[in-house]
C-alpha positions in Angstrom: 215.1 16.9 135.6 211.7 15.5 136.6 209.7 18.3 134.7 212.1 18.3 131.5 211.3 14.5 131.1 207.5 15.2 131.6 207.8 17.6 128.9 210.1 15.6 126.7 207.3 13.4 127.1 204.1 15.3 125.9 206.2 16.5 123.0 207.1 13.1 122.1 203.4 12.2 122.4 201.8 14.8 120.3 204.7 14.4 117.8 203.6 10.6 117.7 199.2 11.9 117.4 200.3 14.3 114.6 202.9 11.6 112.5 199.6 9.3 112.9 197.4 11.3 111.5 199.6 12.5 108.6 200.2 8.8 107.9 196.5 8.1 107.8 195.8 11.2 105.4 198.6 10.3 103.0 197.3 6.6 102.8 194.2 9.0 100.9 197.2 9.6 97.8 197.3 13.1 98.4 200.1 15.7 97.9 201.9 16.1 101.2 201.5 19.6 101.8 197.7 19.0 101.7 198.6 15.9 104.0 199.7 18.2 106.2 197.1 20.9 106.1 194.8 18.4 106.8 195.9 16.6 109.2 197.1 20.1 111.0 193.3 21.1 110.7 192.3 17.8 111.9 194.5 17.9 115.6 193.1 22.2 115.8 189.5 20.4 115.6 190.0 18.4 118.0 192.0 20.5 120.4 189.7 23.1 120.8 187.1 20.4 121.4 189.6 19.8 124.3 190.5 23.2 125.5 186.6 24.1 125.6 185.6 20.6 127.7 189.2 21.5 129.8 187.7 25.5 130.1 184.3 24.4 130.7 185.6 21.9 133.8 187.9 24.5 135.1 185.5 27.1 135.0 183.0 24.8 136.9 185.5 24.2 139.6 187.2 27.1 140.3 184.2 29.4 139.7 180.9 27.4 140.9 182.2 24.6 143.2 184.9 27.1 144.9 183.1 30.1 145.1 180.7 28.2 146.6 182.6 26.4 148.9 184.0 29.7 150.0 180.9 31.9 150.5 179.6 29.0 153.0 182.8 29.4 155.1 183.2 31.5 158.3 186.6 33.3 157.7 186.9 36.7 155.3 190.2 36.0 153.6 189.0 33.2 151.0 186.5 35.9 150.2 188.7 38.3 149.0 190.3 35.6 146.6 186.7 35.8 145.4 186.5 39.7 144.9 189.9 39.9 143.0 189.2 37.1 140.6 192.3 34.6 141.7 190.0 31.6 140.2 189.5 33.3 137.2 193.0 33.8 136.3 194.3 30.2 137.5 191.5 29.1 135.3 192.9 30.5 131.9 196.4 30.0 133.0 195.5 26.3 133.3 194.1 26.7 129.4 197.3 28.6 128.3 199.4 25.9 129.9 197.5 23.1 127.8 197.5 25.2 125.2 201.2 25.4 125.3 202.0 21.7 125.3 199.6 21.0 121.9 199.1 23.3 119.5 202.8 24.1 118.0 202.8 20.5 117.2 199.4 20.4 115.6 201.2 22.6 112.9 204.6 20.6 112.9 204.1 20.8 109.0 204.5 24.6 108.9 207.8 25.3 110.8 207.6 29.0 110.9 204.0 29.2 111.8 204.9 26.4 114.8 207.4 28.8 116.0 205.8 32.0 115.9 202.7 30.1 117.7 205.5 29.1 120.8 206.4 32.4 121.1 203.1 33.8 121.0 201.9 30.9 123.6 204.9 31.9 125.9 204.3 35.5 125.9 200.6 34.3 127.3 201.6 32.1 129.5 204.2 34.9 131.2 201.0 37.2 131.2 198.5 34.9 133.1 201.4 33.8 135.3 201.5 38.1 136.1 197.9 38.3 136.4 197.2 35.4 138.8 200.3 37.0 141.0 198.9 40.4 140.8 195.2 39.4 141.9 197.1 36.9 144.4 198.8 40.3 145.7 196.1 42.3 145.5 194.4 40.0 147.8 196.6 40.2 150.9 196.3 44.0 150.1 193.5 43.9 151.3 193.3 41.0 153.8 196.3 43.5 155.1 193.6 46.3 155.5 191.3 44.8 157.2 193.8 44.0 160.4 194.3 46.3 162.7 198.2 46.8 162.3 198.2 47.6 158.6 194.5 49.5 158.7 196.0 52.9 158.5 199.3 52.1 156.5 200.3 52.9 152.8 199.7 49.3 152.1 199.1 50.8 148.3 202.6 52.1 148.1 204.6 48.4 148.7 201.7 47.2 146.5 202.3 49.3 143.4 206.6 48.7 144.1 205.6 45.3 143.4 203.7 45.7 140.6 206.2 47.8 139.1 208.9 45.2 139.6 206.9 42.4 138.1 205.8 44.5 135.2 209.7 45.0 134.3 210.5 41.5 134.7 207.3 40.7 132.4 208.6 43.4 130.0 211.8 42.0 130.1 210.7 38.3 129.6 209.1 39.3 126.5 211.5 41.2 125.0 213.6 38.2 125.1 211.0 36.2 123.4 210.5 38.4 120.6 214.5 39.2 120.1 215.9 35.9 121.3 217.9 37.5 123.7 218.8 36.5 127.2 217.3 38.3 129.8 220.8 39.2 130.8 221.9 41.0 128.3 218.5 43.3 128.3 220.1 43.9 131.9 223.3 44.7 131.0 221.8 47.2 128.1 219.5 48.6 130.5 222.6 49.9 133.1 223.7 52.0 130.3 220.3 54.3 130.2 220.3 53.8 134.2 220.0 57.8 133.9 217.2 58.6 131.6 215.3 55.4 134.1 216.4 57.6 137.3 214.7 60.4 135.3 211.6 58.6 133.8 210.6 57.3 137.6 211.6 60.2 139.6 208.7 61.0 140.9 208.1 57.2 141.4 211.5 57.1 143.3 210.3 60.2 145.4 207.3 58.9 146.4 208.2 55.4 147.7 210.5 56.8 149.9 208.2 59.0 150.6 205.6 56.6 151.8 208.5 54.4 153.6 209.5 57.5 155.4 206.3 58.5 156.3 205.0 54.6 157.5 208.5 54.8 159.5 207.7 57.7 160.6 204.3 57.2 161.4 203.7 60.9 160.5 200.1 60.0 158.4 198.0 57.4 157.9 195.1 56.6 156.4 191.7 58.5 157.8 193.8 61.8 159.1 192.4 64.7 158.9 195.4 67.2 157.8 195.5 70.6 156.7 198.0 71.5 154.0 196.5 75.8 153.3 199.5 75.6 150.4 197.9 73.0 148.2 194.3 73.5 149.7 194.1 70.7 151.7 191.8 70.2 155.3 189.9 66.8 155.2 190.7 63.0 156.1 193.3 61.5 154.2 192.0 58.5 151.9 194.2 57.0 150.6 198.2 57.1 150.3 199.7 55.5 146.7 202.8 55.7 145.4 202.6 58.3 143.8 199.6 60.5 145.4 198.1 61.1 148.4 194.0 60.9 148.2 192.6 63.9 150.3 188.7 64.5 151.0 188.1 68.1 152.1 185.5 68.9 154.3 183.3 70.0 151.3 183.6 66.9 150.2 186.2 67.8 147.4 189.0 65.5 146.5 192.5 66.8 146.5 195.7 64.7 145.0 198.9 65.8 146.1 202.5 63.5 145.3 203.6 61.5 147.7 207.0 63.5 148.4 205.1 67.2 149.5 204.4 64.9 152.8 208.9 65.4 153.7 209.2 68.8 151.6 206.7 70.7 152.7 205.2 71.6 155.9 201.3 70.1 157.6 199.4 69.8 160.6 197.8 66.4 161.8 195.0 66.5 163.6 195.6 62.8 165.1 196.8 64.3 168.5 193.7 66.1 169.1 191.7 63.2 167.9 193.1 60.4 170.3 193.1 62.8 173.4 189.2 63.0 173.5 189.2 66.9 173.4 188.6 69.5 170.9 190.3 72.8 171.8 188.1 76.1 172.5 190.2 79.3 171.9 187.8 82.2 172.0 187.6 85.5 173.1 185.1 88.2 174.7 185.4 91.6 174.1 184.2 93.9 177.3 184.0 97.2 177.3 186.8 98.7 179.7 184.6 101.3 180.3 181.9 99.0 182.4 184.5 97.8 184.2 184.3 99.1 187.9 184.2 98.0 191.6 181.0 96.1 192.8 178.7 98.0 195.4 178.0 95.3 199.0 174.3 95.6 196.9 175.9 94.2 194.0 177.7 91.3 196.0 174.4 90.6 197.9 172.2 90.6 194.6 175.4 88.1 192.6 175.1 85.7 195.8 171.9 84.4 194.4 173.1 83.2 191.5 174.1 79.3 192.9 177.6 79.4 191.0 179.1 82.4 192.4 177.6 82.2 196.0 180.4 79.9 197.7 183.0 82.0 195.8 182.2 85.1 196.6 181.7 84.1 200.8 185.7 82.9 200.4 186.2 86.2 198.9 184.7 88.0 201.4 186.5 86.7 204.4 189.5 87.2 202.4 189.6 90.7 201.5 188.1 91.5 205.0 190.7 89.6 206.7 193.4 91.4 204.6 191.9 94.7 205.0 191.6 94.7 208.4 195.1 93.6 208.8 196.4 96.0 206.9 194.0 98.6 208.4 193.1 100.2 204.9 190.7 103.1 204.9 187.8 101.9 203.4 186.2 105.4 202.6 188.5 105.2 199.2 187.4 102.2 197.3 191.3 101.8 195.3 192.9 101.4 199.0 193.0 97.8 200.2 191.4 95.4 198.7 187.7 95.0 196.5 186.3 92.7 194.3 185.4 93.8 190.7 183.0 92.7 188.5 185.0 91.3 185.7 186.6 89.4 188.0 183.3 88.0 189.4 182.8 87.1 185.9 185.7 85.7 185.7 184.9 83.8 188.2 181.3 82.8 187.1 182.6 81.7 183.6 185.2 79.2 185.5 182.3 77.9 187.6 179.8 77.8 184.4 182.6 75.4 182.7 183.6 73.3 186.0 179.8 72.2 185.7 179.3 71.9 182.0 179.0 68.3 181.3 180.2 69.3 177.3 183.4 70.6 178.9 186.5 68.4 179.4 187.7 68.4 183.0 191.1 66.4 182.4 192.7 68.9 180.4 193.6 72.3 180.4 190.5 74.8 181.3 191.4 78.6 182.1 189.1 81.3 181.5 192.3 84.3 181.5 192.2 88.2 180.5 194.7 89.0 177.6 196.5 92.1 176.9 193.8 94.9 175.9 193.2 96.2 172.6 191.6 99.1 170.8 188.6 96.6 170.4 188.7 96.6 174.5 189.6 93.6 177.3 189.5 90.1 176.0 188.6 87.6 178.4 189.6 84.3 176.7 187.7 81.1 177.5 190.6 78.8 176.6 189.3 74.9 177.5 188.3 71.4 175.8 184.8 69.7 174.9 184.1 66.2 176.0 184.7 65.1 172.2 186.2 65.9 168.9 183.5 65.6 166.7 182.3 68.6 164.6 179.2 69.2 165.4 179.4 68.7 169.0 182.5 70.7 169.1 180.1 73.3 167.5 177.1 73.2 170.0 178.7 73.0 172.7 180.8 75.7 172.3 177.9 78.1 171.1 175.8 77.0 174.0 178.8 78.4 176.5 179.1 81.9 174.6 174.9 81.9 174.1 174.7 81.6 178.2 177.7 83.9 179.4 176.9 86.2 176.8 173.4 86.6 178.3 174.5 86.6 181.9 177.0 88.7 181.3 174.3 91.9 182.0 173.7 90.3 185.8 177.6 91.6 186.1 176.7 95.3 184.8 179.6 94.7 181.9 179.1 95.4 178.6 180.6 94.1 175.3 182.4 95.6 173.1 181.1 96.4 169.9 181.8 99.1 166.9 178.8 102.0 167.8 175.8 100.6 167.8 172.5 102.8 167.9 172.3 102.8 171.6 175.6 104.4 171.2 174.9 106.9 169.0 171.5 108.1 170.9 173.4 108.5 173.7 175.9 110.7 172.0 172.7 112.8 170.3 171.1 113.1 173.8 174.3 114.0 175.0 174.9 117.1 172.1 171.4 118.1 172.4 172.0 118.8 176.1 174.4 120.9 176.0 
């Protein structure tokens, strides 16, 4: 009731400005519709003479004095009001709003231009309204980044469901302007083609579920690295919108999948393996089951030196000797009873090498096991964590391991296996021309 009467008010009083002025032209003895022109071009003069001192105030308050004000303060948030522009659009929606309440009674003497000018006034004011909202919610976007609950949330997904909702309303609003409508009976003409809009905004449909699901879910979040080999994704993810997810390979490609492939199809996170601290080794050396053999007491006296192996292999030796004895094996047969081997001295060196390797990690799972053989001959897997997750450490130390075990694995009298090399094949000559 209060704001009506204010209204009432300023129309009464610009009515009363424009009647004077009329008056005051006609006093010249001129025809009325050039009364009118006049005194209509009279009131524009002197309006935009007020809208520019208004602009020129607002604009010196919102956008020197505040921003001002703001950049000497301590806190972050008032800053981003800065960075999306909320001054500038309070700023003009302060000039539409004055606007609003003058000029269609500067021109009281041309109805149908005063009315069109309303309308045309209102459809402004309902679009600075939208943008000072939009740059209002765009600001606790990001404010809602930069905290540590919503850093790696789909804030862009609830953001652009907003949007999308204040656009229709907008839409809506101005249709109603233009037709002279109610809103509600756009609404009700709207649940008829409810269908063809279910249709339209599928995908958009899709992918804010989607990105509910998936928040819920906890399942991705901003600054994964996931690997989708369908779509050709492996990188961190970027960003997740509505209606795309933002993925940066690790050749620094850009990949945009919807929303929705997140619940249809099928990915690997590698969160897990990022919070635990360890990046996996899973590798693999090939020896030669030929070279495999029983180790002489030279052998075992010559491997004591080495400092890793020389505790070991003492157990070892009280162990089999114990058993042996017990079980009073003839130890002019080397299969009766029990011997130690040299791939299983490696074994046990390769253990020891990556109990001691400060790039290992010794909280999680480290086995250094033999798998099934193969025609390419025995694998002995080195299955174990580094002490980080970051590429290239993940990559050095894994290549310093192999470089060293791959060099002492001679000091065992093993050999790895390898297609027929030219050692190999002047072995086989020597062999022919022998015969």
């Amino acid at each position: 009731m209060e704001e009506t009467t204010i209204l009432n008010f300023s129309e009464q009083s610009t009515s009363a400005i424009y009647q004077q002025t009329f008056d005051w032209i006609k006093s010249f003895g001129l025809a009325e519709q050039i009364n009118h022109i006049l005194a209509s071009g009279a009131l524009l003069f002197f309006a935009c003479v007020l809208l520019a001192i208004v602009d020129y105030i607002t604009r010196y308050v919102f956008n020197t004095l505040a921003s001002r004000f703001i950049k000497k303060t301590n806190t972050d948030w008032d800053d981003r009001l800065l960075d999306n522009r909320v001054q500038v659009h309070l700023s003009r929606l302060i000039l539409v709003l004055i606007a609003q309440q003058v000029f269609p009674f500067i021109f009281m003497g041309f109805p149908v231009f005063s009315s069109a000018l309303s309308t045309f006034l209102a459809i402004l004011m309902i679009l600075a309204v939208y943008a000072l909202v939009n740059s209002v919610l765009r600001t606790m976007r990001d404010i809602l980044r930069s905290t540590k609950v919503f850093k790696d949330k789909p804030v862009d997904s609830y953001l652009q469901v907003v949007q999308i909702f204040l656009i229709f309303i907008v839409g809506m609003l101005v249709v109603s302007l233009l037709t002279g409508e109610s809103p509600w009976s756009f609404l009700v003409s709207l649940g008829a083609a409810s269908a063809i809009l279910m249709l339209v905004f599928k995908d958009t449909i899709l992918g804010f579920v989607a990105s509910i699901q998936v928040s819920a879910n906890d399942s991705v979040r901003v600054g994964d690295w996931i690997e989708m080999p369908k779509y050709g994704v492996d990188g961190d993810v970027l960003q997740i919108n509505l209606n795309n997810v933002r993925i940066q390979n690790w050749d620094k490609t850009i990949v945009t999948i919807p929303t929705y492939t997140l619940l249809s199809d099928s990915f690997k996170n590698y969160r897990g393996m990022q919070e635990s601290g360890g990046r996996r080794i899973k590798r693999p050396i090939n020896i030669k089951i030929s070279s495999i053999r029983y180790v002489t007491l030279e052998e075992i006296e010559e491997l004591k030196k080495i400092a890793l192996l020389k505790s070991y292999i003492e157990k070892r030796e009280g162990e089999i000797a114990a058993f042996n004895k017990k079980e009073g094996v003839d130890d002019s047969v080397l299969v009766n009873g029990r011997r130690m081997t040299n791939i299983g001295l490696f074994r046990a060196y390769a253990m020891a090498y990556a109990r001691n390797n400060p790039g290992i990690h010794q909280e999680l799972t480290l086995l250094v096991r033999q798998l099934a053989p193969t025609e390419h001959g025995l694998p002995l897997e080195l299955y174990m964590f580094t002490k980080g997750t970051q590429w290239a450490f993940f990559e050095d130390t894994t290549s310093d391991l192999f470089d060293h075990l791959f060099a002492a694995i001679k000091y065992f009298h093993l050999e790895v296996f390898e297609l027929p090399a030219s050692d190999d094949l002047r072995r086989v000559v020597a062999e022919r021309a022998s015969l």
